[in-house]
N, C-alpha and C positions, 0 to 999 in steps of 0.2 A: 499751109506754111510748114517747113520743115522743122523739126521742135530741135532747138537750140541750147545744148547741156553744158554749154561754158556760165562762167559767173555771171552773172547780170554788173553788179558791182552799184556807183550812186549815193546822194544821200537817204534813199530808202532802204541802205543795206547795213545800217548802224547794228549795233549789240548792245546788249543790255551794260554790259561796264563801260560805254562808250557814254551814253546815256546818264548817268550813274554821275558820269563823272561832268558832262556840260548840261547842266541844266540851262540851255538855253532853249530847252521845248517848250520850259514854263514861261509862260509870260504874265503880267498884273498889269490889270485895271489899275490907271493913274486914278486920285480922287476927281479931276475933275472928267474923265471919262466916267465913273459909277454915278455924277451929277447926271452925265449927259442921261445916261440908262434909266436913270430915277424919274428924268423928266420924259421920255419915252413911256416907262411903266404909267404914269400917271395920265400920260395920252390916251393911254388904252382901258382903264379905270376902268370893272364893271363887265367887263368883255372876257371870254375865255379862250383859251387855246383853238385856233382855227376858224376863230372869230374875228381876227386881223391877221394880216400879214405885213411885208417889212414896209409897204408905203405906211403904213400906221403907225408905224414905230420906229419915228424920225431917228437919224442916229448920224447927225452930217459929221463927225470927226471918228467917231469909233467905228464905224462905216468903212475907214481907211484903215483900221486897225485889223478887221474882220476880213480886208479884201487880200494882204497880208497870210493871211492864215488860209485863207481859204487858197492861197498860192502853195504855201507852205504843205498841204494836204495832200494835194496833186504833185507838183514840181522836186517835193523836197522828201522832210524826212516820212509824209504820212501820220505825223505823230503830233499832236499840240494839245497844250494842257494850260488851260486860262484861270489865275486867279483875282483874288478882289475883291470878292462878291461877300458881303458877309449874311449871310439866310437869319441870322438873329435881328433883322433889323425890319426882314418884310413877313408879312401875313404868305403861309401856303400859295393858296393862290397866287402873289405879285409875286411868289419867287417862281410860280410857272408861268407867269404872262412875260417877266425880264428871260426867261429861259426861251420859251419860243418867239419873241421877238428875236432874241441873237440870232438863232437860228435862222429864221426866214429869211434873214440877212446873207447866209451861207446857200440856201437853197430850197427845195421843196419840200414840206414833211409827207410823211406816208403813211398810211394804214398799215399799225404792226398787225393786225390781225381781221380778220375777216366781221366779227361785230364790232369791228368802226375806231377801234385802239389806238387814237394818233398821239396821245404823250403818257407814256408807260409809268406807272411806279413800279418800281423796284423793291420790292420789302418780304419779308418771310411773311407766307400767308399762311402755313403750315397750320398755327394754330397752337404751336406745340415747342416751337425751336427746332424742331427735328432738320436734319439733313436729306436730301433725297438725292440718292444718289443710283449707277446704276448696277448695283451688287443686289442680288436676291432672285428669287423669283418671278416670272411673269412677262410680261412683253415690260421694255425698254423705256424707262422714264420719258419723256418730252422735256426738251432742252426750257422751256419755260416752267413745266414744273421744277426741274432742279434751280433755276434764279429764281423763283420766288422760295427757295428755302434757304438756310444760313449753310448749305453744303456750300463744299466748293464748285467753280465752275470748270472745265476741262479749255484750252484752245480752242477758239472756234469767230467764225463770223458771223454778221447779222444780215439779211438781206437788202444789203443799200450801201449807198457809194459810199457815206458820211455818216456813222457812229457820232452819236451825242449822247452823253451823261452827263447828269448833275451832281453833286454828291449836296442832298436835302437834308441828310441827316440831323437831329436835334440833341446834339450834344456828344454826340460819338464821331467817330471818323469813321469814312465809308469801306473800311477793312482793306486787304492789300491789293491793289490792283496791280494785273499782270498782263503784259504788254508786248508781243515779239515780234518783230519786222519778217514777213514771207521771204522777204530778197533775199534775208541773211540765211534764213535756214536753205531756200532754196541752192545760194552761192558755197553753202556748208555741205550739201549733199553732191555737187556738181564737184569738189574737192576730194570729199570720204568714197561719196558712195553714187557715182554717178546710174547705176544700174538701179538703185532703187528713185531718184529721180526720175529717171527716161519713165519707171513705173509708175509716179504720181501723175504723168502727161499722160496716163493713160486713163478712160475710165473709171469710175465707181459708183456704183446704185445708189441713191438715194431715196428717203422717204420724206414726203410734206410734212410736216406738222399738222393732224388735224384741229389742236388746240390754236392754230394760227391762220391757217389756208382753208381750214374747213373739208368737206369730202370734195375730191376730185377723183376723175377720171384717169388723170393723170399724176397720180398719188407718189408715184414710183418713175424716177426718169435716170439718166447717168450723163453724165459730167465727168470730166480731170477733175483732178484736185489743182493742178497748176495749169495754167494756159498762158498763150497767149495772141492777143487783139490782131487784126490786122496789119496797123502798123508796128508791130511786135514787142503793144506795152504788154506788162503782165500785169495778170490777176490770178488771185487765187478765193474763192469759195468754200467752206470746207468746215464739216460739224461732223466729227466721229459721231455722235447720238446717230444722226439723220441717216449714216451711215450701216449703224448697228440696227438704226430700226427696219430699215430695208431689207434685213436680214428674216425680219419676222414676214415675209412677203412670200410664197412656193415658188412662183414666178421670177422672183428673182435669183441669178448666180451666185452660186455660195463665194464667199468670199475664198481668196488661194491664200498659200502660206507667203506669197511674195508682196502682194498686199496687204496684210498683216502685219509683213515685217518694216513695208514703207512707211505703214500708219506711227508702228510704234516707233521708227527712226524719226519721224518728223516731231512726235511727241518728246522726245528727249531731248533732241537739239532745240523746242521751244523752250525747256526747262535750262538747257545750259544758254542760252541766248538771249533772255528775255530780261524785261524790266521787271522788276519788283518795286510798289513804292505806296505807302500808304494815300488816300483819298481823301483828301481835307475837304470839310465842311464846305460848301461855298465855290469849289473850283470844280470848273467844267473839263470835260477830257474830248476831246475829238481826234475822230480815227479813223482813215482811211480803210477802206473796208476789204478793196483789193491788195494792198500791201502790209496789211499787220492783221495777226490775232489778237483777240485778249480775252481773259481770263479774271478769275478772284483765289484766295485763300477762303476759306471757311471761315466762318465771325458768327459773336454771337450777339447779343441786342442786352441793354439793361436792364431787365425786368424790375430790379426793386427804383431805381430812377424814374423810369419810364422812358430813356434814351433808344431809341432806335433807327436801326441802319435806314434809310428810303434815299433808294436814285432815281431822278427823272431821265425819261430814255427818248427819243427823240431820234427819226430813220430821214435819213437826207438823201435824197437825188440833186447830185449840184450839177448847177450850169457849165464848170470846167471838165468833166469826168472823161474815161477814157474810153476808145472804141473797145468794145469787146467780140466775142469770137461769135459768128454766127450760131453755133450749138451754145451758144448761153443762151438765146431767148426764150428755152424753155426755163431758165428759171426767172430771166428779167426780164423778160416781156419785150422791151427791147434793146439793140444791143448797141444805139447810133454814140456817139459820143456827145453827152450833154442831153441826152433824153429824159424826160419824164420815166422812169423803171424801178424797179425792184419792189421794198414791200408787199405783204400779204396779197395786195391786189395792182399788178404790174397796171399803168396804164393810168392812177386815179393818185389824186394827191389828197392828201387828208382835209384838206381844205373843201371840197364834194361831201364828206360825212361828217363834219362840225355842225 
């Protein structure tokens, strides 16, 4: 397919002041839907994550609320942020059994990582508060080392159709989440700077994660940073880290100064395009994986309280998703629309390693 450098345009092509200004991405749990979820969670009493799925976790009206969103992820803006929930009221656990019952309801969970990682905490494991970031010396942090510290996180996606986050945290707020639609910067580069565009449609090395994929043979593969599917939805893929680490590779092509220059335009038009908005206790964010980034600010935790930041994280393959481009199935395993794909191990739903 011929790559097509006019604007895409849509409601996946929002801006952060657009955002900003209609919060109708948020949406709230009525009380008698958080009943319905209560009597769900108690269904499952006992059971952990991967130990049911959504037959087990009746949900006959918020069900309809869920199939909504799960429209709105695909069709619309990519963007939906669910409140309600209030975490001071369930044990740890019940707030991750009402967390992946929602979910199961949206789609398949996956394996973030190769020893069996199907619902994530998000917390500084550092030890220390420290930041990890990737300034200093040495090969190139790993994008999981830097989220489990209080640095910031840079743009980037996770491998899967449907981002889910919790925000667990106990007593704090889960610092500022940042948020920016691909279509917009894409439709912003397709105005400014169509040359470095046509560049993102082209190639870039990447490297696995061995802290998530483990050793492969095919450690090292290349990708666009933008594409698009057959029937010519877009998607975009894309982690400067994974990028930079490929760089520690002989084998791989050193990067040019026009790729360089594409990366850091894309990285600014994130920064002038994006949402910013703090992460309330209790509210879920769900994110399209092919059409938006997202990001954090650096935060720090309450040590003399004992408040601290923890997100539940949570990889979907949904049943609505779109075709993607035959050269993605080296990363997703496969590329049909509405496949089983993406996560550490293409092919297997978290539900195989519970």
């Amino acid at each position: 397919m011929a790559v097509r450098l006019n604007p895409i345009g849509g409601p996946a092509a929002w801006t952060g002041t657009e955002l900003a200004a209609d919060r109708s991405w948020i949406r709230t749990f009525s009380a008698e839907e958080i009943a319905e979820i209560e009597a769900a969670m108690a269904a499952v009493a006992g059971r952990a994550p991967g130990q049911f799925g959504a037959a087990e976790f009746p949900l006959p009206t918020v069900a309809d609320r869920l199939a909504e969103v799960s429209d709105e992820l695909e069709q619309g803006r990519g963007l939906v942020r669910l409140g309600g929930l209030d975490p001071t009221r369930y044990t740890h656990d019940d707030l991750k059994r009402i967390f992946w019952g929602l979910a199961a309801h949206l789609g398949t969970p996956l394996p973030q990582n190769t020893a069996g990682e199907i619902l994530a905490e998000v917390r500084d494991e550092t030890g220390t508060g420290a930041a990890v970031t990737a300034s200093g010396p040495g090969p190139v942090p790993s994008a999981r080392a830097r989220s489990r510290s209080t640095g910031p996180l840079r743009f980037h996606t996770d491998k899967c159709d449907v981002l889910a986050l919790l925000c667990a945290s106990n007593g704090i707020a889960g610092g500022v989440s940042r948020i920016v639609s691909t279509v917009a910067i894409h439709d912003a580069l397709a105005e400014r700077r169509p040359d470095l565009l046509a560049e993102l449609y082209r190639d870039f090395w990447r490297k696995r994660p061995a802290d998530e994929e483990g050793s492969r043979a095919d450690a090292v593969f290349a990708m666009p940073v933008f594409s698009r599917g057959p029937d010519g939805a877009f998607t975009s893929q894309y982690s400067r880290t994974y990028v930079e680490m490929a760089q520690d590779e002989p084998s791989v092509p050193r990067l040019t100064p026009v790729q360089i220059e594409a990366m850091d335009e894309l990285a600014r038009l994130a920064d002038e395009l994006c949402v910013e908005m703090p992460f309330e206790a209790g509210q879920i964010q769900l994110m399209n994986q092919h059409v938006t980034y997202h990001g954090r600010t650096a935060y720090a935790d309450d040590a003399a309280s004992g408040a601290r930041r923890v997100l539940l994280r949570i990889w979907l393959a949904v049943p609505n998703s779109r075709a993607l481009p035959a050269g993605h199935a080296v990363q997703w395993g496969d590329v049909r629309a509405g496949a089983l794909r993406g996560g550490a191990m293409p092919g297997r739903s978290a539900y195989e390693l519970a």
